[in-house]
N, C-alpha and C positions, 0 to 999 in steps of 0.2 A: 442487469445493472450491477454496480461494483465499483471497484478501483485498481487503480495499474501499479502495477509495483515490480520496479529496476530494481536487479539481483547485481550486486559487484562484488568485489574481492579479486584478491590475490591471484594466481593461481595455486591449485590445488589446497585449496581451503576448504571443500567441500561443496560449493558454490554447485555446478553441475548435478554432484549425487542429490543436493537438496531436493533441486528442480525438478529433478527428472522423479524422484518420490513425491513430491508432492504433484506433477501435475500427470504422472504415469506416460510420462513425454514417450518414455523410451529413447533420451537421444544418448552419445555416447557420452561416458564418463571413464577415463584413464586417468594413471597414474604419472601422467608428463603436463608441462604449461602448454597453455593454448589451446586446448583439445577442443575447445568451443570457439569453429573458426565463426561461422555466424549465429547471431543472435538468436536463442530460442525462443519462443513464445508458446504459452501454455495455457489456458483454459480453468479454475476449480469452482465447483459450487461453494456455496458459499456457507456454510452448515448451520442451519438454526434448529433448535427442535420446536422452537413454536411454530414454524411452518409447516411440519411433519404432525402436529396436533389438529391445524387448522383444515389440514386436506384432507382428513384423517373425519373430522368430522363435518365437513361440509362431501365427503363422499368424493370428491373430485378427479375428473377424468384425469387432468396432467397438475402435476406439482411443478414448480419453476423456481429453480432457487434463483438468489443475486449471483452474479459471478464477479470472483479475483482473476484478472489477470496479470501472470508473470511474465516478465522478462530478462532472460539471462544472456548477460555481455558474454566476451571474450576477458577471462582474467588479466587483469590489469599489473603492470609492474613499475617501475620505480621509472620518469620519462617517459609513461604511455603519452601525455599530454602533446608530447611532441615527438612522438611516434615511436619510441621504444616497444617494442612487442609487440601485442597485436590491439592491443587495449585504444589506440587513440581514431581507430577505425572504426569503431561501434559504443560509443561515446554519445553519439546523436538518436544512438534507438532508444536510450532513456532519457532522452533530453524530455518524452512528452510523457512521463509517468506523472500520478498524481505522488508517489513516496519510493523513497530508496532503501531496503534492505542490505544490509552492509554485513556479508558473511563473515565472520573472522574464527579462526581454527583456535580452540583453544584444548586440543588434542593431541598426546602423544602414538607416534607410530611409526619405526624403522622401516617399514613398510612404505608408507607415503612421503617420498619426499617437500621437504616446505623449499618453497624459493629462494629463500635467504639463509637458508640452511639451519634455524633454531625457530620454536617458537615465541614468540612474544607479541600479543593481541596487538599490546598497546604501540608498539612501534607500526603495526601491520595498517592499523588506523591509521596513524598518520601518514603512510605511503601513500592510502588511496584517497584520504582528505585532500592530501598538498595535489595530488594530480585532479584532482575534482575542480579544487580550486586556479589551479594554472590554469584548466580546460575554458574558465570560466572568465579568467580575466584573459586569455585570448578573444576571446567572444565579446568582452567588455568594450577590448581594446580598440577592436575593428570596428563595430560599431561608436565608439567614441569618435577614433577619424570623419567617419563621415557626418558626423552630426555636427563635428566641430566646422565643417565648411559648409554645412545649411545655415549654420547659426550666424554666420557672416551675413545673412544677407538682414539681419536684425527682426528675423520672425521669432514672436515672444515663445512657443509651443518647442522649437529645437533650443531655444534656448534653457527653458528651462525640464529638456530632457538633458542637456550638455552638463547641466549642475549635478542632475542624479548619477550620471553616467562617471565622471570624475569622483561620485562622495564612491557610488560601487568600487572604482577602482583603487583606490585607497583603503578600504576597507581589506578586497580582498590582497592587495599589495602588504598588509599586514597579515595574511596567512589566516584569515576570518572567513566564515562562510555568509553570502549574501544572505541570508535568512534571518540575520540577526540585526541587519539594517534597519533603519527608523525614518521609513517613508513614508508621504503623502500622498493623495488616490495619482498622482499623476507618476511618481514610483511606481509606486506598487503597477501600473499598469505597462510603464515600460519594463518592468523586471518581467514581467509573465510574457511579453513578448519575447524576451529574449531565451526565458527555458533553460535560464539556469540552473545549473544543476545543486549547488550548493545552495537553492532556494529551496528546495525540496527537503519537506521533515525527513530524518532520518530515523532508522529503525534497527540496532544492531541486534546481529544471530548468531551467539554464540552456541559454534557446532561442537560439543562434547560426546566423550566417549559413551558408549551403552553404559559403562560403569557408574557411569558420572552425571546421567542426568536426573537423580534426585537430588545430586549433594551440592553439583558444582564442583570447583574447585578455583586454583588461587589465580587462574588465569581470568576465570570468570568473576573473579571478586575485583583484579583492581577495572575489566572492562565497567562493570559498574559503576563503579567509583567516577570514574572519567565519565561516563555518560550522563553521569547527574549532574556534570558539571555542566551539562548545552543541555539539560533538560528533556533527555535522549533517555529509552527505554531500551531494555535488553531482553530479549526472546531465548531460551536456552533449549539447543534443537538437539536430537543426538543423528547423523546423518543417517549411520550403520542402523538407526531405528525407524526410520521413516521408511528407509531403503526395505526391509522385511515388510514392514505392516503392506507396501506398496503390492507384493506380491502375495497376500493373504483375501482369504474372503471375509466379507464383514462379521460372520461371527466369530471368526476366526481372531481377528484383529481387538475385539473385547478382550478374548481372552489373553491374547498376547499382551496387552495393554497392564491388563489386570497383573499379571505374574511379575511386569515391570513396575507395579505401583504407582502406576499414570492412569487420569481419569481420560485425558482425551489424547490426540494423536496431535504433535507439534504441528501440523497444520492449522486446525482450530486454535492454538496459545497466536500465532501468527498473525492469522486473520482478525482475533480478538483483538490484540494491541495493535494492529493496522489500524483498524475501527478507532481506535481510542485515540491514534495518532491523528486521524484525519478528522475525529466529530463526526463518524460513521453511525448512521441508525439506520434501521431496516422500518416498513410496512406494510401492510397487505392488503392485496385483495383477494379475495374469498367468494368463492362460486361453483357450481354444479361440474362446470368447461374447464377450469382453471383454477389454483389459486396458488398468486407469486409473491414473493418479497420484491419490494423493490429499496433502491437505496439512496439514502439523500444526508444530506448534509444539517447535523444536529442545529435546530433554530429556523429551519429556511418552512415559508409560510405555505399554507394548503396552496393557490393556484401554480407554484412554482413545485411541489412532491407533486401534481398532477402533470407537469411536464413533462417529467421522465417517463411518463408511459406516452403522453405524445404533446405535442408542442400545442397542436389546436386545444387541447383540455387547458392549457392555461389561458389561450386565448378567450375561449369564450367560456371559462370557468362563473358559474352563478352560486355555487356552494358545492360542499362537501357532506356527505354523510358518515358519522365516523363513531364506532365502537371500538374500546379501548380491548387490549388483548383480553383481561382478566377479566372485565364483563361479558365478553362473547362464549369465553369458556366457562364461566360459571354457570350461561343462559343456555348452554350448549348450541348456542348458535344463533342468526343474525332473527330470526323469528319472533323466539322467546327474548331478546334482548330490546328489539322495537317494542313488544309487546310490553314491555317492562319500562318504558320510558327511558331507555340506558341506549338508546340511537341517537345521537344529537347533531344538528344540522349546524355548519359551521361554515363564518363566511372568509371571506379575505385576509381578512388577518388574522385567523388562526393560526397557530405555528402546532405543527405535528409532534404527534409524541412518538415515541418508541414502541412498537406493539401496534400502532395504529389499525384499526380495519376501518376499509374507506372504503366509498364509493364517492366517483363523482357526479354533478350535475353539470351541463356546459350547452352552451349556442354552437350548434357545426356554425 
């Protein structure tokens, strides 16, 4: 379990090297536009070290982390929306992400050419916003036609998706991302039908040089600046870093880590603020056979975190058994912790914490 996350950008932004470092894809990465004629998709654990603790002491045969998965478009260029490049053909593989990674280059290099010939973050944004957005009121538009001649026939349900669908268009006709809309459950459910893309939190990554990724620099200061403005966080990746740790072995990668005065590897900064974008928490279960993270959506109540391992535990969910991460470890395990009164039986509307160790109860 986990979450999908659409890579876009430019071309040659780094978009590709990221990928292919963080998910060990191995796909190609050159120094020309397009090189990514179809969509990658990639695979990563999901790194906790509390799960490495908990398997660690419950003895357990297999660890299972949560998994990210990536996917990386065809870079995008200025009219991909209506088919400049190769960008307006693979458009639809992240239409079903849960968040968008928005690569942007804030890197010098004679070596790599940029598409527009200079760098400048903040113009690059807006190239792939306005096509996100175009993409979207295409999608808006067509669907509006036809709902405009159901609603003729005076059924109240197309009618008042015709209202949502005209406020959308307008909205994005002002160059605004649907995301920032102010809708009602019956919006909100035609927008997810529709999988727009501009309804998706966004997540900018800025890619800086090996020199540059403790300090930054002034391309990544005004990115920020801008992204505080839609409430947007910035990831500061170095690609040329990711791209080494990829071909190292793990203790290897400490220390390369270390000599660069980074605690962890732009993977985990990533995934962290993916998490934080989405109201991501992990919890567990813990056993002799197995013990997984799984992942759920910050608030959502014990019979529904029992879903995600299978549909029937919600259905005939009867309670939940649950030690909190810090009591299991302090008890050194679920024994000493029931033994201790620190097990608690927990029914329907418990809402999960972070850390969780569960068991459930349920009716096949």
């Amino acid at each position: 379990m986990g979450f999908r996350c659409g890579i876009v950008g430019l071309p040659n932004v780094g978009k590709s090297t990221i990928f292919n470092a963080l998910t060990s894809a191995g796909i190609e990465s050159a120094n020309y536009p397009f090189c990514t004629i179809e969509p990658n998709v990639g695979m990563v654990p999901v790194p906790d070290a509390r799960l490495n603790i908990l398997a660690e002491m419950a003895k357990t045969k297999v660890k299972v982390n949560a998994q990210m998965e990536f996917v990386d478009i065809a870079g995008l260029v200025s009219g991909a929306s209506k088919g400049e490049g190769l960008g307006n053909q693979f458009l639809g593989h992240i239409r079903q992400v849960d968040a968008i990674a928005h690569v942007i280059r804030c890197f010098e290099d004679d070596n790599i050419v940029h598409v527009d010939g200079s760098i400048d973050p903040l113009r690059d944004r807006d190239v792939i916003n306005t096509e996100l957005i175009l993409s979207d009121l295409d999608t808006v538009d067509r669907r509006m036609s036809k709902t405009a001649s159901q609603a003729k026939s005076g059924d109240a349900v197309y009618k008042a998706q015709l209202v949502v669908l005209e406020g959308l268009h307008a909205l994005l006709n002002e160059g605004k991302p649907a995301r920032v809309a102010q809708l009602d459950d019956t919006g909100q459910k035609l927008m997810k039908e529709l999988c727009l893309l501009t309804a998706k939190p966004v997540l900018y990554v800025a890619n800086v040089s090996e020199a540059e990724i403790n300090t930054g620099n002034q391309w990544v200061d005004a990115l920020r600046k801008t992204a505080e403005e839609e409430n947007a966080s910035v990831v500061m990746i170095s690609g040329a870093i990711e791209e080494e740790l990829s071909a190292l072995s793990v203790a290897e990668r400490q220390d390369f880590l270390a000599d660069l005065g980074l605690e962890k590897p732009g993977l985990n900064r990533l995934i962290t603020a993916g998490y934080e974008l989405l109201g991501l928490i992990n919890y567990f279960t813990v056993g002799e056979k197995e013990t997984r993270a799984w992942t759920i959506k910050r608030g959502i109540k014990a019979p529904q975190a029992a879903a995600v391992i299978h549909t029937d535990f919600e259905r005939g969910f009867i309670r939940a058994e649950v030690i909190s991460y810090t009591d299991f470890v302090a008890c050194g395990g679920e024994a000493k912790a029931r033994e201790k009164g620190l097990l608690r039986l927990e029914g329907k509307e418990y809402v999960v914490q972070d850390g969780d160790c569960m068991n459930f109860r349920f009716n096949v």
